[in-house]
DRENTI-439561 format. One record per residue (C-alpha): residue number from 1; residue in three letters; x, z, y. Coordinates in pm, 1 decimal. Layout:
// residues N
<r i="NUM" aa="ALA" east="X" up="Z" north="Y"/>
...
//
This chain:
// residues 244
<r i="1" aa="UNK" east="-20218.4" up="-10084.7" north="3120.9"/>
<r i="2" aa="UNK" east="-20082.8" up="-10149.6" north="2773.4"/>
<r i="3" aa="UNK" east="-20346.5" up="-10025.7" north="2487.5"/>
<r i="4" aa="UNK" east="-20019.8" up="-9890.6" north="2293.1"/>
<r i="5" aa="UNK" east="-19892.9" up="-9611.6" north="2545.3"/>
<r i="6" aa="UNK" east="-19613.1" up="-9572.9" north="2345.8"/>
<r i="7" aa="UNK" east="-19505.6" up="-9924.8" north="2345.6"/>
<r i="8" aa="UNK" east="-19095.2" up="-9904.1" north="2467.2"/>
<r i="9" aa="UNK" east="-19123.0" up="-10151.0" north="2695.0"/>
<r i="10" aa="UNK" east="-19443.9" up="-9979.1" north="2833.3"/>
<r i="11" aa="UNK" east="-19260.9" up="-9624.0" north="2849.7"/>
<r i="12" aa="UNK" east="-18926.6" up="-9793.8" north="3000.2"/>
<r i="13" aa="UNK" east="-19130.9" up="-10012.9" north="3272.6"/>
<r i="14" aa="UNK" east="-19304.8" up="-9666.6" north="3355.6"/>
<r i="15" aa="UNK" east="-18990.4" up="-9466.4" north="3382.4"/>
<r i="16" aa="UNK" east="-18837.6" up="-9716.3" north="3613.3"/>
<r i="17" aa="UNK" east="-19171.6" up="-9734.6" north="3843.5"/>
<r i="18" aa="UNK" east="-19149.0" up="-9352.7" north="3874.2"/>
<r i="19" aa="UNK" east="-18781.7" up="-9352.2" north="3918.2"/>
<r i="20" aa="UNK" east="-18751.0" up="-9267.0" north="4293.2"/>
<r i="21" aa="UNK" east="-18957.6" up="-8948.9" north="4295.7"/>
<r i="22" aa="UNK" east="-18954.4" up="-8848.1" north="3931.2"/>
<r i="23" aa="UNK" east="-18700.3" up="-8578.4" north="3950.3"/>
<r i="24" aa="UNK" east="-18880.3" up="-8434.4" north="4259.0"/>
<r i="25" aa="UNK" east="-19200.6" up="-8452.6" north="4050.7"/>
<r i="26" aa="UNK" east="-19095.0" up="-8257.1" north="3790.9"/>
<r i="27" aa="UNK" east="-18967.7" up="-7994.8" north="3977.1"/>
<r i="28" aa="UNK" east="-19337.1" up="-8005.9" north="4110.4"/>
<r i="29" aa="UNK" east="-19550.7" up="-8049.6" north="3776.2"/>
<r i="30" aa="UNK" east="-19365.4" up="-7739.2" north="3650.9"/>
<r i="31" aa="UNK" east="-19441.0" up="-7536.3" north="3933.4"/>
<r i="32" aa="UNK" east="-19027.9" up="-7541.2" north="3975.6"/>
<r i="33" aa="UNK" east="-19004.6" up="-7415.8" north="3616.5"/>
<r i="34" aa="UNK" east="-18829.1" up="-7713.1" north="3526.7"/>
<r i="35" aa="UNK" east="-18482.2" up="-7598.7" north="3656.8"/>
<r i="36" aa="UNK" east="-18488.0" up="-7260.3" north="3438.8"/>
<r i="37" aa="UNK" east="-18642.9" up="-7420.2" north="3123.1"/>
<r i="38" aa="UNK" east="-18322.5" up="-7705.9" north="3165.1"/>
<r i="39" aa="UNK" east="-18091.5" up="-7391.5" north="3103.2"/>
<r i="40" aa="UNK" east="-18310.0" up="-7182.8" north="2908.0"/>
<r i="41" aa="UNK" east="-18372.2" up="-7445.8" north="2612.4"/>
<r i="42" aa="UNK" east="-17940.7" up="-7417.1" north="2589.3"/>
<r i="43" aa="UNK" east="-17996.9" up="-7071.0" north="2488.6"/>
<r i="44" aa="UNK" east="-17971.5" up="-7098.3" north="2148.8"/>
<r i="45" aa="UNK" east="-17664.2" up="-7305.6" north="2145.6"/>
<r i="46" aa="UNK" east="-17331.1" up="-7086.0" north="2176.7"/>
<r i="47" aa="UNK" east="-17148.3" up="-7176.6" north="2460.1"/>
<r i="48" aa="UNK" east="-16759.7" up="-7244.3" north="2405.7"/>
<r i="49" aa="UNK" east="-16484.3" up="-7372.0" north="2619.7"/>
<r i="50" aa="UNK" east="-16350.1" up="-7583.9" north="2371.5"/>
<r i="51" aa="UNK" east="-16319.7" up="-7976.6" north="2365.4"/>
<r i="52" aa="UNK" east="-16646.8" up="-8060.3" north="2186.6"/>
<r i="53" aa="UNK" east="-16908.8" up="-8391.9" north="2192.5"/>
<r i="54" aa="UNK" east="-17245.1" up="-8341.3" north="2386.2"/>
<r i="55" aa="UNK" east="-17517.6" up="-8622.4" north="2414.8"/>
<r i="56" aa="UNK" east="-17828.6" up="-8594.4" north="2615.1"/>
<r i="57" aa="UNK" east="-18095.0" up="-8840.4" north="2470.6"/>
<r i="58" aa="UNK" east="-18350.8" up="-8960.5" north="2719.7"/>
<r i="59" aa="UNK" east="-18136.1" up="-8831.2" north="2996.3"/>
<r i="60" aa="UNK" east="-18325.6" up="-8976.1" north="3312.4"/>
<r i="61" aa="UNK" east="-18143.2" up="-8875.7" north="3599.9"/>
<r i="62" aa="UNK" east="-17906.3" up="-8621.1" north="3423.7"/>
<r i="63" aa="UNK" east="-18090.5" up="-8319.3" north="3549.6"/>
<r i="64" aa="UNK" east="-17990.8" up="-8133.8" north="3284.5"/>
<r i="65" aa="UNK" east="-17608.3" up="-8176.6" north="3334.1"/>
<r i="66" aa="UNK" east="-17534.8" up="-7937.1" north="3538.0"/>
<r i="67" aa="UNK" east="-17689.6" up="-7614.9" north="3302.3"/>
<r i="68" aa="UNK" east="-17458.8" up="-7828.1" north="3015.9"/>
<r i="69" aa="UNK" east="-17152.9" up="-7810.9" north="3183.0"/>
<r i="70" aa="UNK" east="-17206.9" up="-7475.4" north="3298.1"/>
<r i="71" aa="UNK" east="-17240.4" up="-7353.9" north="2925.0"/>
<r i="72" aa="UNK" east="-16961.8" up="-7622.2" north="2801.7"/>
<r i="73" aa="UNK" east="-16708.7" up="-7667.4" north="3083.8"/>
<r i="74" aa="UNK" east="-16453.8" up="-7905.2" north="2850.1"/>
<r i="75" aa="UNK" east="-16772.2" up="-8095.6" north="2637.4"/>
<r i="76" aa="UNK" east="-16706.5" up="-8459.9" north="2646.8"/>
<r i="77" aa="UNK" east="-17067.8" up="-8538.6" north="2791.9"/>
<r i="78" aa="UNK" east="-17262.1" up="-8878.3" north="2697.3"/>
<r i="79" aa="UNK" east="-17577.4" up="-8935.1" north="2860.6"/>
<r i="80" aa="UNK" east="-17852.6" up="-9200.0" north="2740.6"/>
<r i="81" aa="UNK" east="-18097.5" up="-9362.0" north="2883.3"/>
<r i="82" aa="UNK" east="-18295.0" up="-9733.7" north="2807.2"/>
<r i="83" aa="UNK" east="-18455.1" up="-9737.7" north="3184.5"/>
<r i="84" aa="UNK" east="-18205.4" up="-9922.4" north="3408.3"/>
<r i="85" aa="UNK" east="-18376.7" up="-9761.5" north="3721.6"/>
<r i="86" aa="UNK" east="-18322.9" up="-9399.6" north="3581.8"/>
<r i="87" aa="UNK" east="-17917.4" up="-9462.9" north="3469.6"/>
<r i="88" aa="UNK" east="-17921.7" up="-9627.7" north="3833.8"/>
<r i="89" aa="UNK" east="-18005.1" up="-9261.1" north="3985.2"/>
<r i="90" aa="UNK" east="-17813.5" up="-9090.7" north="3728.7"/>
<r i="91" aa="UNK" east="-17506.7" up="-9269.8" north="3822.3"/>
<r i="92" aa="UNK" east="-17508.7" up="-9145.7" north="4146.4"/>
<r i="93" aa="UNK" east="-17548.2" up="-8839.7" north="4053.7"/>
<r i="94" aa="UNK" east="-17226.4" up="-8892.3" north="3815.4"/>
<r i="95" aa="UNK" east="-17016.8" up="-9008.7" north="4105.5"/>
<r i="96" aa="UNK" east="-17120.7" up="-8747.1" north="4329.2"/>
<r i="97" aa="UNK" east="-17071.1" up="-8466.3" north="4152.1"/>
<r i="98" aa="UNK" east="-16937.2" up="-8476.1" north="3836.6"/>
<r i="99" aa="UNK" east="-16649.2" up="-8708.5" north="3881.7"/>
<r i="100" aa="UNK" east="-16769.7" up="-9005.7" north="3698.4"/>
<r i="101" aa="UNK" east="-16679.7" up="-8825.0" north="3376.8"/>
<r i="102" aa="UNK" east="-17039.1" up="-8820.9" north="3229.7"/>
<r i="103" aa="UNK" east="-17067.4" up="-9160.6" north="2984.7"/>
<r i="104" aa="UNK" east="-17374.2" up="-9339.6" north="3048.2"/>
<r i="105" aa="UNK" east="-17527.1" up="-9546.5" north="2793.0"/>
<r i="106" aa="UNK" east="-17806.6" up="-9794.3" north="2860.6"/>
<r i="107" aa="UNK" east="-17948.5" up="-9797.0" north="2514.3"/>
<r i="108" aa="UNK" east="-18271.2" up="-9733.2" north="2324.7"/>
<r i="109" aa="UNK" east="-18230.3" up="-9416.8" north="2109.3"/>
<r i="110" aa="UNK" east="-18437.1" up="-9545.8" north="1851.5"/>
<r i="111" aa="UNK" east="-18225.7" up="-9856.4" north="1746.5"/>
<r i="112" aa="UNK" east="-17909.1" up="-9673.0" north="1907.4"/>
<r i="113" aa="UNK" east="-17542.1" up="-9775.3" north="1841.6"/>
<r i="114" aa="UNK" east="-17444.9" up="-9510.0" north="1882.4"/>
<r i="115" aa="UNK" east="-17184.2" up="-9382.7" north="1657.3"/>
<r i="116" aa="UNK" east="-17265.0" up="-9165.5" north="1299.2"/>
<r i="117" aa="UNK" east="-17149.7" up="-8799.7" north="1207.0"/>
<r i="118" aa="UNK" east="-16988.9" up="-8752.4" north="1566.8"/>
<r i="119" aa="UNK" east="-17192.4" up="-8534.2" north="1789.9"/>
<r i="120" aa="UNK" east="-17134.5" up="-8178.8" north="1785.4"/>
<r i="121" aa="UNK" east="-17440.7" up="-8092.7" north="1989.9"/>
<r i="122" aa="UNK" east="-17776.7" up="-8355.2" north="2047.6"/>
<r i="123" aa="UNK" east="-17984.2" up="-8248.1" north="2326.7"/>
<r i="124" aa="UNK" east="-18294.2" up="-8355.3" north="2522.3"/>
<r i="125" aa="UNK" east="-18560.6" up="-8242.4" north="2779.2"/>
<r i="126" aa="UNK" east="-18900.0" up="-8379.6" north="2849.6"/>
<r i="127" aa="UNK" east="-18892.3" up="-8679.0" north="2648.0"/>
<r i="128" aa="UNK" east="-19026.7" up="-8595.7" north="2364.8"/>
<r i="129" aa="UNK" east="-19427.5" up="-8684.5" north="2479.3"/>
<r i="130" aa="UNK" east="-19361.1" up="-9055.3" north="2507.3"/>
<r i="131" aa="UNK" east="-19309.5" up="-9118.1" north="2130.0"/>
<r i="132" aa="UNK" east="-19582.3" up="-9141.3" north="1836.0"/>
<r i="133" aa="UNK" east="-19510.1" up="-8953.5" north="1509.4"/>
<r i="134" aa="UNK" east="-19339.6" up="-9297.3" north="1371.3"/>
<r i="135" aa="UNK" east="-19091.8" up="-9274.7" north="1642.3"/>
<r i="136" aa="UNK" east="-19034.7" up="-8885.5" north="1625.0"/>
<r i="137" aa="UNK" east="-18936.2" up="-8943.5" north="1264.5"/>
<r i="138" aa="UNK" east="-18743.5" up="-9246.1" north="1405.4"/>
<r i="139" aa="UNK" east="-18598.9" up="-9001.1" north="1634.5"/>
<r i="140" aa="UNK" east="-18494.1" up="-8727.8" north="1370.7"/>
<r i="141" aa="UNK" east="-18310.6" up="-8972.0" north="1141.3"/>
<r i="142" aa="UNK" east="-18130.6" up="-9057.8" north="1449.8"/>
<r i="143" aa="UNK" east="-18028.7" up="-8732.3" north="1579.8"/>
<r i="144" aa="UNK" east="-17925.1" up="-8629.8" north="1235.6"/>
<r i="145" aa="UNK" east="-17747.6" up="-8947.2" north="1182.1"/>
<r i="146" aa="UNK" east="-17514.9" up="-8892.1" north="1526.9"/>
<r i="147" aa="UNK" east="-17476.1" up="-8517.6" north="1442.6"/>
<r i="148" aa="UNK" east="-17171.4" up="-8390.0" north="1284.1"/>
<r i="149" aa="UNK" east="-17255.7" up="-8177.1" north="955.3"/>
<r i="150" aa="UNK" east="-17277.2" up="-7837.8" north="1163.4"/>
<r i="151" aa="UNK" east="-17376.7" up="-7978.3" north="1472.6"/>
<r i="152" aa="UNK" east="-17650.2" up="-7866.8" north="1645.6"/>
<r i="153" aa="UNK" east="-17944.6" up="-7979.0" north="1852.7"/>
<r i="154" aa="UNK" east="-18151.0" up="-7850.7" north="2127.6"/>
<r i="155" aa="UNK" east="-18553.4" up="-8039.4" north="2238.1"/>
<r i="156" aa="UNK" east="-18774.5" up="-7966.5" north="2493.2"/>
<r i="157" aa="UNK" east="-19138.6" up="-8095.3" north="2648.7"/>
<r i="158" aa="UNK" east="-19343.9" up="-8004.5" north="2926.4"/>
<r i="159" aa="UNK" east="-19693.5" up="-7881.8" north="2676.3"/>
<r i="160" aa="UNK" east="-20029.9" up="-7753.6" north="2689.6"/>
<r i="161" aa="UNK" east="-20038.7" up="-7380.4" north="2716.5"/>
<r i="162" aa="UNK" east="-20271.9" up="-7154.6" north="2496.3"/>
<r i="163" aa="UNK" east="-20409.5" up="-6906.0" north="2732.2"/>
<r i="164" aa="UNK" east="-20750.1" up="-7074.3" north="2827.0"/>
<r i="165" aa="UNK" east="-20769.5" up="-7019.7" north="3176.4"/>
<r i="166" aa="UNK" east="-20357.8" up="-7097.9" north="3249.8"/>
<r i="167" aa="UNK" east="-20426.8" up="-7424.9" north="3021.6"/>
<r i="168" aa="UNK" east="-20751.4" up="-7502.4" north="3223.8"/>
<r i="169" aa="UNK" east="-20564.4" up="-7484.3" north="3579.7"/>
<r i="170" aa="UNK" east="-20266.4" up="-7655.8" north="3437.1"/>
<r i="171" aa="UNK" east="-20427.5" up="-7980.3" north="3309.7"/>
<r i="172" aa="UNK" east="-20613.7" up="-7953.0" north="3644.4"/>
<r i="173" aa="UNK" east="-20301.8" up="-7942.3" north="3820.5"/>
<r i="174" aa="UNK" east="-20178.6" up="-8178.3" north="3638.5"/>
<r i="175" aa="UNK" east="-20445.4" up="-8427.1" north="3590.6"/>
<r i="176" aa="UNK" east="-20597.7" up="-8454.6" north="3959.5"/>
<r i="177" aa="UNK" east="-20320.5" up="-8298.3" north="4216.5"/>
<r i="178" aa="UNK" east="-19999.0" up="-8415.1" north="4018.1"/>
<r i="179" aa="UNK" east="-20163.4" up="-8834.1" north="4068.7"/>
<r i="180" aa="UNK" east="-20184.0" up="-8695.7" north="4488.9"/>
<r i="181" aa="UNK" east="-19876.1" up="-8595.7" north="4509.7"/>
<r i="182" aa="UNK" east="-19804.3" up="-8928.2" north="4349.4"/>
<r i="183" aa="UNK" east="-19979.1" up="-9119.3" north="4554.8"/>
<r i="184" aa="UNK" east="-19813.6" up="-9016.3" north="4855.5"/>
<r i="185" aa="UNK" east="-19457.2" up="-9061.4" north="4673.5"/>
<r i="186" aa="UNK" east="-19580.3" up="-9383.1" north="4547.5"/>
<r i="187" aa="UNK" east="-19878.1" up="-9500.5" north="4661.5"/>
<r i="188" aa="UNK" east="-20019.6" up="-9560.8" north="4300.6"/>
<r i="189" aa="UNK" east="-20119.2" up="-9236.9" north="4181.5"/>
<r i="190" aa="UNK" east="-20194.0" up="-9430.2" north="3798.1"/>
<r i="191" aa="UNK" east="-19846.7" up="-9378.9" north="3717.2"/>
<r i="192" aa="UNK" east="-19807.4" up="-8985.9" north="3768.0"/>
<r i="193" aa="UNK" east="-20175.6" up="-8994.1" north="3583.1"/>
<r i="194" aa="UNK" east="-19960.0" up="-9087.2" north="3237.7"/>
<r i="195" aa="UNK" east="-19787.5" up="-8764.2" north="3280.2"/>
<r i="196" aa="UNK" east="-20099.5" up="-8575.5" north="3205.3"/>
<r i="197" aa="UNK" east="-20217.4" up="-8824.2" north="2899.6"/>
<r i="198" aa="UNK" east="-19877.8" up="-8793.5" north="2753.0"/>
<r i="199" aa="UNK" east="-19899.7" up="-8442.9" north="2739.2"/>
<r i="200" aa="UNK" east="-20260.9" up="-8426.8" north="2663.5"/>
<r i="201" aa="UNK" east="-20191.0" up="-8604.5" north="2362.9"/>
<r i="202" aa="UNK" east="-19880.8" up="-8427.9" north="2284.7"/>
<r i="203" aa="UNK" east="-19982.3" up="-8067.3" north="2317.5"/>
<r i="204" aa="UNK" east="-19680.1" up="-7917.9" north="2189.4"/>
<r i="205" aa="UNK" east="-19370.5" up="-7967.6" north="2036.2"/>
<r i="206" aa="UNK" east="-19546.8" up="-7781.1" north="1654.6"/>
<r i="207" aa="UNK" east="-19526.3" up="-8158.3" north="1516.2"/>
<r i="208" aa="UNK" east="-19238.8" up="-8291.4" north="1663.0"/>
<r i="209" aa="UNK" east="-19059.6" up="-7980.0" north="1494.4"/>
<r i="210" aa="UNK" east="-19186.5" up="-7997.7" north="1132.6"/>
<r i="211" aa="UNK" east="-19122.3" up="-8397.6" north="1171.8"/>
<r i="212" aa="UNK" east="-18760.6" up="-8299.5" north="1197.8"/>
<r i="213" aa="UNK" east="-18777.2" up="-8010.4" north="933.5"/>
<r i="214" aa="UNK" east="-18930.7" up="-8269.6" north="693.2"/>
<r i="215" aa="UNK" east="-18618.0" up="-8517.7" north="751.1"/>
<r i="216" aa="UNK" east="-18361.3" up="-8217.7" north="651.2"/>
<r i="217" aa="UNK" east="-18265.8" up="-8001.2" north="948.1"/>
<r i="218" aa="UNK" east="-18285.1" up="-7672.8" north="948.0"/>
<r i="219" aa="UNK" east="-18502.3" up="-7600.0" north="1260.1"/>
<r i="220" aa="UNK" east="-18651.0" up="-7291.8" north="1493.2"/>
<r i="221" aa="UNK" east="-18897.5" up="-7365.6" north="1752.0"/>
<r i="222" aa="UNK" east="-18975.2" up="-7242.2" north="2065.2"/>
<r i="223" aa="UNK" east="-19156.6" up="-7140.5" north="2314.8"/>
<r i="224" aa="UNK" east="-19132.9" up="-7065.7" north="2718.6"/>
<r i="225" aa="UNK" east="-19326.1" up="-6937.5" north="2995.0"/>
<r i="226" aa="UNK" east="-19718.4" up="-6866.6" north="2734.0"/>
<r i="227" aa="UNK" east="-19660.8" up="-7210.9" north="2589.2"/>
<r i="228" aa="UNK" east="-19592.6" up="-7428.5" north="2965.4"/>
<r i="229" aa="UNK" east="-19313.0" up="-7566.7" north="2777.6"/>
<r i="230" aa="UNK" east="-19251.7" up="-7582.4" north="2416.3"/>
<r i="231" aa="UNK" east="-18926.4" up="-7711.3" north="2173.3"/>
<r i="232" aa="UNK" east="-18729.8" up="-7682.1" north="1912.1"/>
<r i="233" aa="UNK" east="-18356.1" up="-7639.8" north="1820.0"/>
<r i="234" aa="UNK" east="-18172.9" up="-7645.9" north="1510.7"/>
<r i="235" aa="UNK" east="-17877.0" up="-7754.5" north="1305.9"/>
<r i="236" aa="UNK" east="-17772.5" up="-8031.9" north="1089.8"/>
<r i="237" aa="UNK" east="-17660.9" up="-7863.8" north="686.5"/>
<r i="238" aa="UNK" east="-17430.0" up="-8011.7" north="415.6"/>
<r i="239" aa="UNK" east="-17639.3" up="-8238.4" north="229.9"/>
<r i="240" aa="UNK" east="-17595.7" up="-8121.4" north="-159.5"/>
<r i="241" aa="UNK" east="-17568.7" up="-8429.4" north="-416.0"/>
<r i="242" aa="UNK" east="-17893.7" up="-8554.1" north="-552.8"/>
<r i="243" aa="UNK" east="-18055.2" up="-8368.2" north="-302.2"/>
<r i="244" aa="UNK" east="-18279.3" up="-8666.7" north="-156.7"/>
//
């Protein structure tokens, strides 16, 4: 194992290791939580029916697609990943039940080319623990670069919760029964065992949010099931002259 866990060709080799049982996996880790914090973590973003420009950074398998469209039936969706293994599942999933009409992008989000000022709404779930605070500011400036002025943005990540004895069953869940489960999946429980360290060392999504406050967007966090999940969501303001 790589001394630098957040090394992007560490992450990406991991995410394509755990690409046949991840989605399954996270469905376990959050005690099936996953599925109603995918469409709660939309809440704060209006739905419409009009013609707008959704991306979902860090999309894995596109499990959040389905609470998107839902909410935005006529969004142009663009969905990106950098693990080839993960875009390999998610295209499936694009051809099986969404028509193909989901735009898949094999590219890092932090040296993205992905076009400026054109995104009406940024969104992305459990993705945030695999970056450092260098590449969470990375990932700010990005997200505010893509966004249109008025666009919006929606982030989740699995977190530690407060409550001492739900956070003391949790990282035991996590930490010794999640690498089992793994192992069985697998047969190398190490790799489910990064889960826990990344959110160990994450905790909760506190810094991630004033790391995109301090870049210029106007951002609320939030909070699900005592702190299980944590996030932040926000909007991108008219820039006034002089003002940076």
């Amino acid at each position: 194992m790589t001394d630098n866990i957040y090394n992007p060709e560490f992450v990406k080799g991991l995410f394509n290791r755990m690409s046949s049982s991840y989605e399954r996996m996270n469905y376990i880790t959050s005690f099936g939580f996953s599925a109603r914090w995918r469409r709660q973590f939309l809440n704060s973003l209006k739905g419409t029916s009009d013609k707008i420009e959704i991306i979902d950074l860090l999309t894995g398998m596109g499990e959040t697609w389905s609470a998107v469209k839902r909410k935005f039936p006529n969004s142009n969706l663009t969905a990106l990943d950098f693990s080839a293994e993960m875009l390999k599942k998610a295209k499936k999933k694009n051809e099986l039940h969404f028509y193909n009409r989901v735009i898949l992008l094999q590219q890092d989000v932090l040296q993205s080319e992905l076009q400026s000022s054109y995104y009406d709404i940024v969104i992305c779930s459990f993705g945030l623990k695999a970056f450092d605070d260098m590449q969470l500011k990375v990932l700010a400036e990005e997200t505010k670069r893509i966004l249109k002025v008025g666009g919006k943005f929606s982030f989740i990540e699995i977190s530690k919760p407060k409550n001492f004895i739900l956070n003391n069953l949790y990282q035991f869940y996590l930490q010794y029964i999640i690498p089992i489960l793994g192992s069985l999946l697998l047969g190398n429980p190490t790799e489910y065992k990064m889960l826990w360290l990344y959110t160990d060392k994450f905790e909760n999504a506190k810094r991630a949010n004033e790391i995109f406050t301090n870049i210029g967007l106007i951002t609320n966090y939030n909070s699900f099931f005592y702190g299980c999940s944590t996030g932040f969501s926000g909007q991108k303001q008219q820039e006034l002259p002089n003002s940076r």
